[in-house]
Structure formats: structure tokens, C-alpha cells
N, C-alpha and C positions, 0 to 999 in steps of 0.2 A: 504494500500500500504506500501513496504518497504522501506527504502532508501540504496541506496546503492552508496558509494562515492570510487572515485578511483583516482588516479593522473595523468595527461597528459602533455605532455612537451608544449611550451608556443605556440608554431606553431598553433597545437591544438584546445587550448585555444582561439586562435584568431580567429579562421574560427569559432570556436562553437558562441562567440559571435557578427560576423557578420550576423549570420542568425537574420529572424524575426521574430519567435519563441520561445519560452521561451528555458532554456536550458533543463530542464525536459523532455519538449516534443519533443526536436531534440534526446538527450541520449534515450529515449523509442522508437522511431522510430527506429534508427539505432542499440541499442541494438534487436526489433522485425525483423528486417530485415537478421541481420546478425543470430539468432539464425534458422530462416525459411534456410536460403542458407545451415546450419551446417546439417539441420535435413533431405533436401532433398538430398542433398550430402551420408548422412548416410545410405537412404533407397536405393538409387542409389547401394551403396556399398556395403551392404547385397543382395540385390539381383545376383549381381558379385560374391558374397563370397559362395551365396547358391550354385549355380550350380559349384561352383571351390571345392566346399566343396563334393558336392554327386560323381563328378569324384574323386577326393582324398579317398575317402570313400568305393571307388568299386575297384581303383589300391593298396588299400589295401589290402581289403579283398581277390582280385587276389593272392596277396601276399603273407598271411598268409596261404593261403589254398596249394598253393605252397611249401611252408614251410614245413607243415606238412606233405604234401606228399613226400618229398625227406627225412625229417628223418625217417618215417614210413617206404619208400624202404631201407634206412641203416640201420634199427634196423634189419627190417628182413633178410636181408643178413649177419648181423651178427649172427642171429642166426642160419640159417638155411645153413650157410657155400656157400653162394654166389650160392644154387640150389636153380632155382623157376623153377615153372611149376606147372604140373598134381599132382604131391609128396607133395604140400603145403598144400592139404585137408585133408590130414593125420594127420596134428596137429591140425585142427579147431577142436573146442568142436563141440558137437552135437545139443545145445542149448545156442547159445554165447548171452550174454546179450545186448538187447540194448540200446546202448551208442547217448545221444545227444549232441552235442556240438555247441555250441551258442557264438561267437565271434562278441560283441561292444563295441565300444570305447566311451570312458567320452564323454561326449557334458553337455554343459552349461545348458542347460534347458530339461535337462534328469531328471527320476523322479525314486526314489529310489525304485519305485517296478516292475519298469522295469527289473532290473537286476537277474537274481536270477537260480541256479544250478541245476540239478535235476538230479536224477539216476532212470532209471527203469532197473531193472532185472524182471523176467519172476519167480513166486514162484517154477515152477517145477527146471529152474534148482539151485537152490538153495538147495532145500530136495535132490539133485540126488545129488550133490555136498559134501555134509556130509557124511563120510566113518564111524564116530561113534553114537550109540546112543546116545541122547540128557542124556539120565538117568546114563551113565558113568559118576563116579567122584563127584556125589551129596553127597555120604555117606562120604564123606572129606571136611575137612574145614583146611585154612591157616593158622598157626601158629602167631601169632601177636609180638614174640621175634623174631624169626628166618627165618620165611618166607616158612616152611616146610608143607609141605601135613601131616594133623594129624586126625586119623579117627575118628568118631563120639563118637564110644563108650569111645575115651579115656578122662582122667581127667587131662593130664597133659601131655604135649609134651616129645617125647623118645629124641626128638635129642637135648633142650635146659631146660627143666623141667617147660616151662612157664606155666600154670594154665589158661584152656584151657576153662570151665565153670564156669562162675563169678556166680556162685549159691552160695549162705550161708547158715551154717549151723549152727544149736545152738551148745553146749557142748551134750546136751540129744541127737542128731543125727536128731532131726524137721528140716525141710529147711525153710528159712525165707526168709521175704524179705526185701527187703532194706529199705524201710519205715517201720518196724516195730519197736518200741522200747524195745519192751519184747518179750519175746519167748511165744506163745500159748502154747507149750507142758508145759515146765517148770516153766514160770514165770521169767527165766532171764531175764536182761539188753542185749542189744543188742549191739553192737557196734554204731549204729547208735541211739541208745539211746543220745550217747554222745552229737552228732550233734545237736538231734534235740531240747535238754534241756529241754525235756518233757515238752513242752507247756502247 
């Protein structure tokens, strides 16, 4: 058992020891009593809170869905210059993707994979959707000074002169590589010779 001491004005004091009880067992009593009244009061109160809670929860979602249907009508009025009707099919794609949309709010004892976002589109219209070939623009690569389209073949950017293939070469014209420290053709020293202080 714990003890747990607290202070009471002398009124108190006096009634506690009028009784014929020890004081232990009158404070354990009324400490039991009064926590039992806190607790059914609580379930009392959740139960009120649950059904105030699932109405609150459905004049929102009213709400929300509300919402969105009156900016969805002004979006489209503003594009479509306040004409709706029969003429509105004319701009729907042929295969519009579909879109889910999932509106809930925090709760306390929600669980964190509860939540979560998803898109499907449909693969066809997506390949129908693409006007260029996938293989346009492969035989180019970025520039790394300047940020310019520089094609494959070249060795050296036209618009910044930045040095486009980090390949090395010996003095004899052998390509090396960066862990080398001598040249196979030649026998030179390599610049990474330096580094690596010939182990």
C-alpha cells in the first residue's frame, strides 16, 4: 500500500476523528466512494458525448461535401464563362481518371494507418496522354556548370566549356581509371598515384 497525506482545515479534522474507525479506513472509504461516483459520472458522459459526437461528425461531413460542391460549381463557371448544359461534354476527357476522396477528422484513438491517400488512374489513359516518344531527349544529358542540354557525343559543353566526361587519360592517350596509380600502356604515375601513396 501507498501512503498518501494531504491537509484539511480543522472542521474536517474533527468529524474524521469522531468516527469509530480508524482514520485510514474512513480516508479509503471515502477516497473509494468518491472515485466510483467520478468514474460512473464519466461513462454517463461519454456515452452523451458518443452520440453528440456521431451527429457533429455527419453535420460535418454535410458540410464539407457542400463545400466542395459550390467551389467545384464556381470553378466551373469560371471556366466555362457561366455556360452549362449539353456543351460541358465537350471538355470531359475520354478517359478521366478516377479520383477518391476520403474526408476524416483527428479522433483520439484513431490509428495511424487509418489515414492514408491514394490515386488511381486507369494505365491506358496515361500512354494516350503522352504526345512524345519516351526515347526523345535520351541522347542528351545536363550540363553540370550551366544547366544546358549537351549531347552525348560531346566532350565539353559549347555554351560554358564545362568537361562533360570525367574519363582520364594518361599523356600516351590509354584511358585510366581513377584507382589506378600507373598507366598500363606507359608505366606512368597517375595523378591518383599521389593520393593513394602507393601502399
Amino acid at each position: 500500500m501507498s501512503k498518501i497525506t494531504f491537509r484539511a482545515d480543522d472542521g474536517l479534522v474533527e468529524r474524521l476523528e469522531a468516527c469509530d474507525a480508524s482514520k485510514s479506513e474512513v480516508m479509503r472509504e471515502a477516497l473509494r466512494a468518491h472515485l466510483d461516483d467520478a468514474e460512473a459520472g464519466a461513462t454517463a458522459g461519454d456515452a452523451g458525448r458518443d452520440a453528440a459526437d456521431d451527429t457533429v461528425d455527419a453535420a460535418l461531413a454535410d458540410r464539407v461535401d457542400d463545400l466542395i460542391a459550390e467551389r467545384l460549381d464556381a470553378a466551373l463557371d469560371d471556366r466555362l464563362g457561366g455556360r452549362r448544359g449539353p456543351s460541358d461534354a465537350a471538355y470531359a476527357r475520354e478517359n478521366p481518371a478516377e479520383i477518391n476522396v476520403n474526408v476524416s477528422l483527428d479522433a483520439p484513438d484513431a490509428d495511424p494507418e487509418d489515414a492514408r491517400v491514394t490515386r488511381e488512374t486507369s494505365a491506358d489513359a496515361e500512354t494516350e496522354s503522352r504526345k512524345t516518344p519516351p526515347s526523345v531527349g535520351a541522347t542528351e544529358s545536363v550540363c553540370g556548370g550551366c544547366g544546358e542540354n549537351v549531347p552525348e557525343d560531346h566532350v565539353y559543353c559549347p555554351n560554358c566549356g564545362e568537361k562533360q566526361s570525367h574519363r582520364a587519360f594518361c599523356e600516351c592517350g590509354d584511358e585510366l581509371r581513377t584507382d589506378w596509380a600507373f598507366c598500363p600502356g606507359c608505366g606512368r604515375r597517375t595523378p591518383a598515384a599521389d593520393v593513394l601513396k602507393d601502399r
